[in-house]
PQR file of N, CA, C, O and H, with PARSE charges and radii, in Angstrom:
ATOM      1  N   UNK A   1     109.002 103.293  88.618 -0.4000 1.5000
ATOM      2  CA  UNK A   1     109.185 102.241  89.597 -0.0000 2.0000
ATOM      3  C   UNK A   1     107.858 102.028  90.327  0.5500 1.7000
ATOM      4  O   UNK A   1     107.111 102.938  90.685 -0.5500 1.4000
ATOM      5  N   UNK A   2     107.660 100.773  90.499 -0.4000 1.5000
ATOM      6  CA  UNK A   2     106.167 100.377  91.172 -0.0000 2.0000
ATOM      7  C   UNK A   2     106.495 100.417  92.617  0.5500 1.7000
ATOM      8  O   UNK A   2     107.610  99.943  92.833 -0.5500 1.4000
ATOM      9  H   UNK A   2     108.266 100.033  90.208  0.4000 1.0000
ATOM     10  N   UNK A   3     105.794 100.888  93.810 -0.4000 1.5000
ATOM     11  CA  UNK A   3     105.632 100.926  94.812 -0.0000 2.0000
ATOM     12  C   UNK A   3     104.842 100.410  95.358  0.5500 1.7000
ATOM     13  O   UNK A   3     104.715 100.762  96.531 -0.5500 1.4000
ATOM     14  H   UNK A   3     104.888 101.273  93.636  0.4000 1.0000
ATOM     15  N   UNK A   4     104.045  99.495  94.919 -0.4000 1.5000
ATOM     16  CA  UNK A   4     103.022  98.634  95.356 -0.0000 2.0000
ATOM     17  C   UNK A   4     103.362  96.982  95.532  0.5500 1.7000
ATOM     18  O   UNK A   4     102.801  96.029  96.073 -0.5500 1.4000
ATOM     19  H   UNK A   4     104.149  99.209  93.966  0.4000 1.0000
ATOM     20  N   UNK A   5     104.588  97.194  94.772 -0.4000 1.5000
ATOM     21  CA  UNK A   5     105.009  95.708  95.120 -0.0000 2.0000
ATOM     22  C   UNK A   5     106.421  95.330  96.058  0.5500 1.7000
ATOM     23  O   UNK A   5     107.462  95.987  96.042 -0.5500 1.4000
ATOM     24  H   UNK A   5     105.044  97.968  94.333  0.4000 1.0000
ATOM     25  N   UNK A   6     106.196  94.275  96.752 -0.4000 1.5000
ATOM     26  CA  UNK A   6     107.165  93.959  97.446 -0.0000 2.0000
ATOM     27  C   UNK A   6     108.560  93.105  96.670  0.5500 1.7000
ATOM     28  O   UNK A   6     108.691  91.883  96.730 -0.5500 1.4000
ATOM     29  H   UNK A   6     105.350  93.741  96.764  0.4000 1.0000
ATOM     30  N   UNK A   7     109.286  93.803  96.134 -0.4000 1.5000
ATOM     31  CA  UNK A   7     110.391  92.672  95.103 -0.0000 2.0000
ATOM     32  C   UNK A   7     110.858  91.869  95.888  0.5500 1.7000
ATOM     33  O   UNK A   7     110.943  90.660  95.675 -0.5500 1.4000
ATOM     34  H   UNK A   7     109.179  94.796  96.086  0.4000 1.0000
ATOM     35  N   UNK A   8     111.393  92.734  97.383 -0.4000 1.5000
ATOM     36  CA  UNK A   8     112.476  91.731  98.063 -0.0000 2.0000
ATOM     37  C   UNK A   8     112.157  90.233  98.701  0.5500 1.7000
ATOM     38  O   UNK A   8     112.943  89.442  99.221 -0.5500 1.4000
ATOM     39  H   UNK A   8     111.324  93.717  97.556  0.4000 1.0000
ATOM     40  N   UNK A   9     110.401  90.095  98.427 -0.4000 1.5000
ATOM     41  CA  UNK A   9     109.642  89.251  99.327 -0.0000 2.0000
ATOM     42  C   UNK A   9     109.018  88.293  98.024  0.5500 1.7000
ATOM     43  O   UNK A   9     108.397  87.258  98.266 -0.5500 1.4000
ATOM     44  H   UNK A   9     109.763  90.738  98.004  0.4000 1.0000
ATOM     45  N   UNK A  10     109.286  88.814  96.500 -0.4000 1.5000
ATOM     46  CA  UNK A  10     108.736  88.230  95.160 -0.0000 2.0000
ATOM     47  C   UNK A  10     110.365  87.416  94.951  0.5500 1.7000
ATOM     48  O   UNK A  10     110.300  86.238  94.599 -0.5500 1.4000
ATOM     49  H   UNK A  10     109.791  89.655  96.303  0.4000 1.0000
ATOM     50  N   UNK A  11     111.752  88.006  95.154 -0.4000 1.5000
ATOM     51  CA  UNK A  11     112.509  87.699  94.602 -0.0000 2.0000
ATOM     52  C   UNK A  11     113.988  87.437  95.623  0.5500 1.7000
ATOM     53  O   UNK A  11     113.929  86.966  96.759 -0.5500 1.4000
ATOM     54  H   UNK A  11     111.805  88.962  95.440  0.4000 1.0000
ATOM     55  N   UNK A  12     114.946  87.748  95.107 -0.4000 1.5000
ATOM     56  CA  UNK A  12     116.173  87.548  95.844 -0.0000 2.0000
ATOM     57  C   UNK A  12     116.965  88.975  95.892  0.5500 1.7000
ATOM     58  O   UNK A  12     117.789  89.409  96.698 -0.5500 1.4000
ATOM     59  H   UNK A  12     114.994  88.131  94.184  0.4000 1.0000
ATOM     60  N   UNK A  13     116.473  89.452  94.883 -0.4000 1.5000
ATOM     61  CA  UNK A  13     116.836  91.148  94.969 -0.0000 2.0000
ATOM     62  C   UNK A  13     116.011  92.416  96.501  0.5500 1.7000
ATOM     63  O   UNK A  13     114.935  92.481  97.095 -0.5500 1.4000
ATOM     64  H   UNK A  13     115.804  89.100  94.228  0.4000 1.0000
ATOM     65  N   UNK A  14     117.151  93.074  96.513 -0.4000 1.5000
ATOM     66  CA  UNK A  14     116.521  93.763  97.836 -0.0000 2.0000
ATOM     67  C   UNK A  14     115.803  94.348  97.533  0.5500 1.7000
ATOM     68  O   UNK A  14     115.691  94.289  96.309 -0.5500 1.4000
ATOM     69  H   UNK A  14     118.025  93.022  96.030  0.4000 1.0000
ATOM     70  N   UNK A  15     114.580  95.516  98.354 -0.4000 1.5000
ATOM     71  CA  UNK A  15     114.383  96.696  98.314 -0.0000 2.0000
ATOM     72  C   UNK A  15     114.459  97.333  97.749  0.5500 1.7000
ATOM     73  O   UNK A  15     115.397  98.076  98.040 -0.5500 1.4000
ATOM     74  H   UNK A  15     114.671  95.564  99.348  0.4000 1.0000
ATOM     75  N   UNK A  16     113.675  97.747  96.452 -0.4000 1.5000
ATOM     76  CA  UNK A  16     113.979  98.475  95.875 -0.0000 2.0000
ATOM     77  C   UNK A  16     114.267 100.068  96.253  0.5500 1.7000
ATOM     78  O   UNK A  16     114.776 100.927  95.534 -0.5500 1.4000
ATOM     79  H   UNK A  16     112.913  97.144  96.216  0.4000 1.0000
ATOM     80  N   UNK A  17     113.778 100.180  97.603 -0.4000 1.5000
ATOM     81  CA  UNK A  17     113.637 101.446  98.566 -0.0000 2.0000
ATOM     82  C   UNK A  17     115.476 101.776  98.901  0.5500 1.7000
ATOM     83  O   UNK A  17     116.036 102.812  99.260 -0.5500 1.4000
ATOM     84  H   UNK A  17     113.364  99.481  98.186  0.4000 1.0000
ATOM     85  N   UNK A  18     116.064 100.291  98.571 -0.4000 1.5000
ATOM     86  CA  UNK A  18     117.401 100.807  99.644 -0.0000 2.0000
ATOM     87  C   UNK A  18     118.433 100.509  98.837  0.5500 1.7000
ATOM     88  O   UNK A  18     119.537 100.172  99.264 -0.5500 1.4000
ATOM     89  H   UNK A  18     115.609  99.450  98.279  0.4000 1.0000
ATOM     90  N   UNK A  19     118.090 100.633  97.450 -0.4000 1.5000
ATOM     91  CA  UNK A  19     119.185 101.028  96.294 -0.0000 2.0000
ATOM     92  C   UNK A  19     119.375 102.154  96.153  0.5500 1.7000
ATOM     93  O   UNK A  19     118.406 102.913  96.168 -0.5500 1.4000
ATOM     94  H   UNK A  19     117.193 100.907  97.104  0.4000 1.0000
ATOM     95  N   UNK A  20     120.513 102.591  95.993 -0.4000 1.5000
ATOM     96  CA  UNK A  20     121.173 103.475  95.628 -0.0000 2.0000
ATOM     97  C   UNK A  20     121.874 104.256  94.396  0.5500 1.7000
ATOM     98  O   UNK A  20     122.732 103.863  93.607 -0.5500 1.4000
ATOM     99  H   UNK A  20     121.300 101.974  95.981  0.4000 1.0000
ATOM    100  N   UNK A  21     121.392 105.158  94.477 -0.4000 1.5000
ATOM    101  CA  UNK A  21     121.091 105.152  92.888 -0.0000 2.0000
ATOM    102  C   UNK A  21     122.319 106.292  92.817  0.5500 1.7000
ATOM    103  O   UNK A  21     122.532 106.715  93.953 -0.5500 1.4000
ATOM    104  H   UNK A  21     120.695 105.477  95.118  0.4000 1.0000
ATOM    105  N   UNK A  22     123.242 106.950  91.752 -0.4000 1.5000
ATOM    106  CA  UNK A  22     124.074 107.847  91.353 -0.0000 2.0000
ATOM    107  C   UNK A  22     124.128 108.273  90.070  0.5500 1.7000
ATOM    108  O   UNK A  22     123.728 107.704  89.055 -0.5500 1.4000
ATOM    109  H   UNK A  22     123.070 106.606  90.829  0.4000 1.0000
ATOM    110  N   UNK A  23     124.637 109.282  90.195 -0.4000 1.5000
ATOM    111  CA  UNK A  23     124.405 110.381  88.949 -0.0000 2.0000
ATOM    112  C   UNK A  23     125.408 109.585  87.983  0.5500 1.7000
ATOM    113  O   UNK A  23     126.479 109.092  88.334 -0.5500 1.4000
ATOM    114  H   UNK A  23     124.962 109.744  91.020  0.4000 1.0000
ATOM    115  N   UNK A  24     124.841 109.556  86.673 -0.4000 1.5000
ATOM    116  CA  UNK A  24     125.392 109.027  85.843 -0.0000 2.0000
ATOM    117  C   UNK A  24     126.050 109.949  84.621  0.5500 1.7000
ATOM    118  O   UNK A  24     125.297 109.955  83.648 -0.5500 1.4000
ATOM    119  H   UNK A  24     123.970 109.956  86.388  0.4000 1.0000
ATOM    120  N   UNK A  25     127.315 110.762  84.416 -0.4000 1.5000
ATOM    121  CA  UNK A  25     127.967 111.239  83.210 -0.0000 2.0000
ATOM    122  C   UNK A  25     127.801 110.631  82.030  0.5500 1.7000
ATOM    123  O   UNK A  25     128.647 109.841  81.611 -0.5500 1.4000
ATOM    124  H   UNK A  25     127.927 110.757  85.207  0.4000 1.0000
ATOM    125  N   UNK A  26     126.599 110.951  81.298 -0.4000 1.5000
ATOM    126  CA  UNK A  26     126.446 110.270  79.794 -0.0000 2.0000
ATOM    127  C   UNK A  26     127.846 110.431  78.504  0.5500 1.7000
ATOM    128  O   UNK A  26     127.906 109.791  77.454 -0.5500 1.4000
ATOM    129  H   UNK A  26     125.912 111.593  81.639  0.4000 1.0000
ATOM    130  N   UNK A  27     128.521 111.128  78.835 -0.4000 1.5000
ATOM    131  CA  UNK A  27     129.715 111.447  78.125 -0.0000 2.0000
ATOM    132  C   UNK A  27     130.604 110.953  78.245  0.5500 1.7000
ATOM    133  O   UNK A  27     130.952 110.262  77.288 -0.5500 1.4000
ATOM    134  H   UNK A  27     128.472 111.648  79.687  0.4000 1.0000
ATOM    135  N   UNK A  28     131.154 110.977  78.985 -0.4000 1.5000
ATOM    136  CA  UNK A  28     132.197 109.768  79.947 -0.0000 2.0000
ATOM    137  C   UNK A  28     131.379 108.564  79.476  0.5500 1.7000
ATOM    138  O   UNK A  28     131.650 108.103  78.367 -0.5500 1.4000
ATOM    139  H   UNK A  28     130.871 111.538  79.762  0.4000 1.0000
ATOM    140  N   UNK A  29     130.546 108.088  80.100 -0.4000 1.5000
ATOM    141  CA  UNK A  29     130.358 106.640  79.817 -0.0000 2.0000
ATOM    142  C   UNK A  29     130.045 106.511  78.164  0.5500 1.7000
ATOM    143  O   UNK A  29     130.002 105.321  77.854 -0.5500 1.4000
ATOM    144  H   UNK A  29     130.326 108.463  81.001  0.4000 1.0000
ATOM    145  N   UNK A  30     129.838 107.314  77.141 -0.4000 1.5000
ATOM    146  CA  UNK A  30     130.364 107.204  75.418 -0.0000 2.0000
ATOM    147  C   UNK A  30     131.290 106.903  75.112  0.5500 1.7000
ATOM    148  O   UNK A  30     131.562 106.050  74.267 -0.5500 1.4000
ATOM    149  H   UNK A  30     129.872 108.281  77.392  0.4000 1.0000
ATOM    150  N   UNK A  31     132.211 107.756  75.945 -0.4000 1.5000
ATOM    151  CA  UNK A  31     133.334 107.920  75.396 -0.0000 2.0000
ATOM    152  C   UNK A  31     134.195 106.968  76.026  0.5500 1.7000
ATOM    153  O   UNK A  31     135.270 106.915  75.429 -0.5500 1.4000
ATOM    154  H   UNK A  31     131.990 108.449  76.631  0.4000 1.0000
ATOM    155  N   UNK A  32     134.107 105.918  77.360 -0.4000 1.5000
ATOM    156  CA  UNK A  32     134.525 104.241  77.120 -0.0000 2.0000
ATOM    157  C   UNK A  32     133.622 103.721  77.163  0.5500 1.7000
ATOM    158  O   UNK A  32     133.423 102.878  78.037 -0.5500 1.4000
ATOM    159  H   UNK A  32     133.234 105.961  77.846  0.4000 1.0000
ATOM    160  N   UNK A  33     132.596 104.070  76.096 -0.4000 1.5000
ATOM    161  CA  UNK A  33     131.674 102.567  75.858 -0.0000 2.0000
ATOM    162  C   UNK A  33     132.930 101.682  74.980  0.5500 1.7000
ATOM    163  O   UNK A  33     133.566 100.958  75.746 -0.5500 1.4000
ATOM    164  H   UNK A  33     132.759 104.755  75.386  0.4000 1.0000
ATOM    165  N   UNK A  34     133.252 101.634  73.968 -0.4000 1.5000
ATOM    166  CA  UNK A  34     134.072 100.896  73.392 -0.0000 2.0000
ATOM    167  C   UNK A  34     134.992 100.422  73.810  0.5500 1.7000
ATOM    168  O   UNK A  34     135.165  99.332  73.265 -0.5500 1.4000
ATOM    169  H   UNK A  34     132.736 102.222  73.346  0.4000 1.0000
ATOM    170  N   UNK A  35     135.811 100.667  74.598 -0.4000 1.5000
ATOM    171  CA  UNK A  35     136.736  99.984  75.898 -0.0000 2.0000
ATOM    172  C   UNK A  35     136.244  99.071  76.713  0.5500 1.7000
ATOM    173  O   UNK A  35     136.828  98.077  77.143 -0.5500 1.4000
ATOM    174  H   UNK A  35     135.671 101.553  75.040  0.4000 1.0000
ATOM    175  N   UNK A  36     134.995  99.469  76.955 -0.4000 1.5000
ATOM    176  CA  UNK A  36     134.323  98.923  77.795 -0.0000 2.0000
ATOM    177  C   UNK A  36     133.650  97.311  77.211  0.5500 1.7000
ATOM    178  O   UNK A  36     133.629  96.280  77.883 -0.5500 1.4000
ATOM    179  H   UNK A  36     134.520 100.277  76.605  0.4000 1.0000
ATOM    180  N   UNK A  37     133.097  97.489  75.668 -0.4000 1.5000
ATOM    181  CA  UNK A  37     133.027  96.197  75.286 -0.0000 2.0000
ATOM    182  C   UNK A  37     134.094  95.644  75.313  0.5500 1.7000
ATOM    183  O   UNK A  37     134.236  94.674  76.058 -0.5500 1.4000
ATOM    184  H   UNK A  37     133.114  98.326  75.122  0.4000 1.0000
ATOM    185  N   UNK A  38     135.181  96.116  74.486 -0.4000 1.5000
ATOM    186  CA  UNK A  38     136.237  95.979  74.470 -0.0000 2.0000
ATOM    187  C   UNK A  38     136.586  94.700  75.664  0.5500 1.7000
ATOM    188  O   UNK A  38     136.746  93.506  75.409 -0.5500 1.4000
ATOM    189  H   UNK A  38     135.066  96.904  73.881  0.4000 1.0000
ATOM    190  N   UNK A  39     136.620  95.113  76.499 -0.4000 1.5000
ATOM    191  CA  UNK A  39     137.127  94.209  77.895 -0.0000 2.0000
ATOM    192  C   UNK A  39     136.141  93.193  78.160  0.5500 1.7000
ATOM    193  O   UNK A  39     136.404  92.080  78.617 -0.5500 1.4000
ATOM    194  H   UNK A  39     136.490  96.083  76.706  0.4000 1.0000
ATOM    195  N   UNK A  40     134.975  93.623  77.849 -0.4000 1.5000
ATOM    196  CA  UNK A  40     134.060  92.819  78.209 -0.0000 2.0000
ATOM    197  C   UNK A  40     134.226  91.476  77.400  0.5500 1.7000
ATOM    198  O   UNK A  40     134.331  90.453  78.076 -0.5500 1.4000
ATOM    199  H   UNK A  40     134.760  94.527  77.478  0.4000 1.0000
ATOM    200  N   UNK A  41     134.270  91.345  75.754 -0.4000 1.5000
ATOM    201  CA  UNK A  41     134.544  90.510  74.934 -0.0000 2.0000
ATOM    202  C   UNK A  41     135.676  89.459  75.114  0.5500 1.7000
ATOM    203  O   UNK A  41     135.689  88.248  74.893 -0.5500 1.4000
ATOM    204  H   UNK A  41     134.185  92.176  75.205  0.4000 1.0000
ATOM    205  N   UNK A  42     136.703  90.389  75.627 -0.4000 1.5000
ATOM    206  CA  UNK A  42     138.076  89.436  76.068 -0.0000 2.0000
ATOM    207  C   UNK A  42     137.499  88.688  77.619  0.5500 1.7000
ATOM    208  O   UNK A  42     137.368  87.471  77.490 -0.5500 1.4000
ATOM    209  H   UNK A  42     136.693  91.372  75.806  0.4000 1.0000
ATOM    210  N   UNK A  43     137.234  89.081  78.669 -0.4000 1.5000
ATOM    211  CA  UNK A  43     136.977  88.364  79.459 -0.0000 2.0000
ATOM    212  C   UNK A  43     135.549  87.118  79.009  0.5500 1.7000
ATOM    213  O   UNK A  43     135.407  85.985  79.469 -0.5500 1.4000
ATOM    214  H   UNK A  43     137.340  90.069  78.774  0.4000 1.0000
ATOM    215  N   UNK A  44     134.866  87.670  78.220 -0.4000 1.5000
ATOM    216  CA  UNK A  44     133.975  86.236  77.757 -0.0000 2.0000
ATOM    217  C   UNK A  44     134.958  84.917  77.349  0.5500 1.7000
ATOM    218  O   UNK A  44     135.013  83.822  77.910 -0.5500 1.4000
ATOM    219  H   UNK A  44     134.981  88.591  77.846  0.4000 1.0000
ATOM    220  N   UNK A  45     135.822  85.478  76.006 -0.4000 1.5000
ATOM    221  CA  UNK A  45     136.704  85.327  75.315 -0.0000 2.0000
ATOM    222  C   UNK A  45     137.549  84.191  76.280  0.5500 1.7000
ATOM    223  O   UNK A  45     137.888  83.107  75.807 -0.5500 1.4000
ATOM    224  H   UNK A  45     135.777  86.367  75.551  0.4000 1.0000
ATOM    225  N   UNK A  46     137.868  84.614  77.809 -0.4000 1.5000
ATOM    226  CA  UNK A  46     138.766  83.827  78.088 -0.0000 2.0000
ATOM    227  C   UNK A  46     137.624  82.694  79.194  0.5500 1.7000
ATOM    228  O   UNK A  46     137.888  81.641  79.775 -0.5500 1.4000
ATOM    229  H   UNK A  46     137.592  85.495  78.193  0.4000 1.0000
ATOM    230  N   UNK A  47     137.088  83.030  79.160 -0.4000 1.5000
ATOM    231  CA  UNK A  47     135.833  81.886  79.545 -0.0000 2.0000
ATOM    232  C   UNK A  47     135.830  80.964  78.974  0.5500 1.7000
ATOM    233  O   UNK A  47     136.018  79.871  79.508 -0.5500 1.4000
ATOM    234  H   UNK A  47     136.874  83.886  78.689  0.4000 1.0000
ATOM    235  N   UNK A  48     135.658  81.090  77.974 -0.4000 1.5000
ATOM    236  CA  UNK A  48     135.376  80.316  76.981 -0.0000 2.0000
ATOM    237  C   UNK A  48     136.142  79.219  77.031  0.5500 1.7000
ATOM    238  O   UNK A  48     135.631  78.108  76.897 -0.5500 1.4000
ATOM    239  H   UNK A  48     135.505  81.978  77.541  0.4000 1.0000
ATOM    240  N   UNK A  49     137.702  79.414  77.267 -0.4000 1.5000
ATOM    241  CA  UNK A  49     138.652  78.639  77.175 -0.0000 2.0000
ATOM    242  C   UNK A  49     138.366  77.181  78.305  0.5500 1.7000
ATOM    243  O   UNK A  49     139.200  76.278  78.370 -0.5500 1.4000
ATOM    244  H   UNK A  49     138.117  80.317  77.377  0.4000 1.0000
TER
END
């Protein structure tokens, strides 16, 4: 991450200082990645309509 630049003052995104970041379970999130498209596809899916 660059610290020399100001995003929140380049863009519409905040601070990159005052995100919040959390521990992420790589296993868990494998194991519903496919659910996870899964849902994702149907809600495009009903966009579409």
């Amino acid at each position: 991450m660059r610290s020399d630049i100001a995003v929140s003052k380049q863009t519409s995104m905040p601070d990159l200082a005052t995100l919040k970041v959390f521990a992420l379970n790589l296993q868990v999130a494998n194991d519903e990645y496919a659910q996870l498209i899964a849902l994702w596809n149907l809600a495009l899916a009903k966009a579409k309509r």
